[in-house]
N, C-alpha and C positions, 0 to 999 in steps of 0.2 A: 082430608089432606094426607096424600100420602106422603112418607117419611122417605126420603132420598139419603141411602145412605154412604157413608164413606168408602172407597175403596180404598183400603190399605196396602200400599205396594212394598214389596221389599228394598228394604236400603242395598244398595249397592257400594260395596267399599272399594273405593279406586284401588287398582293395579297399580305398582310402579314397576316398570319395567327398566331393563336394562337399555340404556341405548347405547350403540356403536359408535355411531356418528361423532359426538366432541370427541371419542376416543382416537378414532381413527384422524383425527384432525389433529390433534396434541402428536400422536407418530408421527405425521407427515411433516409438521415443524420439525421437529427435533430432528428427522430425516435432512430437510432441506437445512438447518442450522451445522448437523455435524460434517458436511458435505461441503461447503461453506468455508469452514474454521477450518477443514483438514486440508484446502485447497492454500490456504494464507498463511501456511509455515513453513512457505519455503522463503517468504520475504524476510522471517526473521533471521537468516542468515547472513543478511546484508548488514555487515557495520554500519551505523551512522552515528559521526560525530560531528562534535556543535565548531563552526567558524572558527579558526585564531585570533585572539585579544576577544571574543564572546564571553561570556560570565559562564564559569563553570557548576553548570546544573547537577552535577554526582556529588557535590561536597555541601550539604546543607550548610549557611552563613558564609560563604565563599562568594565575595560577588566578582574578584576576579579572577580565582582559578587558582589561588595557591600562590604563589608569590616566589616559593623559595626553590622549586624545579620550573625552571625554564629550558623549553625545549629550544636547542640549536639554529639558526636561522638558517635555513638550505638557498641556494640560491635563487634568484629570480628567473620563475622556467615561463614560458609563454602561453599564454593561456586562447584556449581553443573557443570557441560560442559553437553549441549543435542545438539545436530545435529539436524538439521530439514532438512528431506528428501522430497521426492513427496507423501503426503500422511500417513507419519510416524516420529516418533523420537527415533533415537538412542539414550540411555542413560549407559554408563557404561558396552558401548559392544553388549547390548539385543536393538534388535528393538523393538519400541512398535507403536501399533497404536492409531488414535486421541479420540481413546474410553476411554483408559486408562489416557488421558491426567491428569484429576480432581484425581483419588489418586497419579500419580506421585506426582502432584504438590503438594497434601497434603501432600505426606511424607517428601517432603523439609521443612518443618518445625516441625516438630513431637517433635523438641526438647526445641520447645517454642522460639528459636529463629530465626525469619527470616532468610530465608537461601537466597544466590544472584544465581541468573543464570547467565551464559554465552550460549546464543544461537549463533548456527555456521550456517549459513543457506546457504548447498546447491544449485548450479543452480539449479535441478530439483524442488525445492520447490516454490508453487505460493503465492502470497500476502495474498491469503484466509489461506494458509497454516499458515502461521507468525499470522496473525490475530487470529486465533484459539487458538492457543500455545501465544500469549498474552492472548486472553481474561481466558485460564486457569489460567495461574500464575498472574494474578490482583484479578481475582476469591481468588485465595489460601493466599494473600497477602504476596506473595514473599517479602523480603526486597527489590532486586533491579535488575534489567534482563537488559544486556547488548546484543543487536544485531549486529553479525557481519559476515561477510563473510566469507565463508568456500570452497574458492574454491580448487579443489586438486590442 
């Protein structure tokens, strides 16, 4: 009987290598993230404040705003309704587009009194859209512009 013997191989000890790959993926986030966020600070230039008679949100235990400064009551100015589409605004029926925004928005006041908007903003419309149609009517100093939803 012949004896069959073992062949003994050598162990091989795993490599770890370096990979690229998640690396270059973690940059390419943080490329696409900082890109992003540095694109979305120019909306913070936009004041936004909460409604008259709303509960004043800056004063923790305030539920209505302070009590003892009461702001002056200005007169009753006429309030406008504009649609905000993708790219345009319907006003009083006529589409317009984001050219004509600055004398719309002038004309809402031509009578020396602030006039208020109500903006209805369409799904098709994107946040550059709203922001545009803000930065007009803060431009024109609208009395006061309300945003809200417009869905059909």
């Amino acid at each position: 009987m012949a004896r069959t013997g073992r062949l003994e191989l050598p162990v091989r000890r795993p490599r770890y290598r370096f990979a690229l790959t998640p690396l270059a993926d973690a940059m390419f986030q943080l490329l696409i993230f900082f890109m992003l966020s540095s694109n979305l600070t120019p909306y913070a230039l936009l004041p936004v404040q909460s409604a008259p008679g709303a509960p004043d949100v800056t004063q923790p235990g305030t539920a209505g705003g302070g009590g003892e400064a009461e702001t002056p009551a200005r007169p009753q100015a006429p309030t406008a309704l504009w649609t905000l589409e993708a790219g345009a605004v319907r006003v009083g029926g006529q589409r317009f587009g984001f050219d004509a925004l600055p004398a719309l928005a002038e004309a809402l006041g031509a009578d020396g009194t602030p006039a208020d908007v109500v903006v209805l903003v369409r799904p098709g419309a994107t946040v550059q859209d709203i922001a545009t149609v803000l930065e007009s009517l803060q431009a024109a100093e609208v009395g006061s512009v309300q945003v809200a939803s417009g869905r059909l």
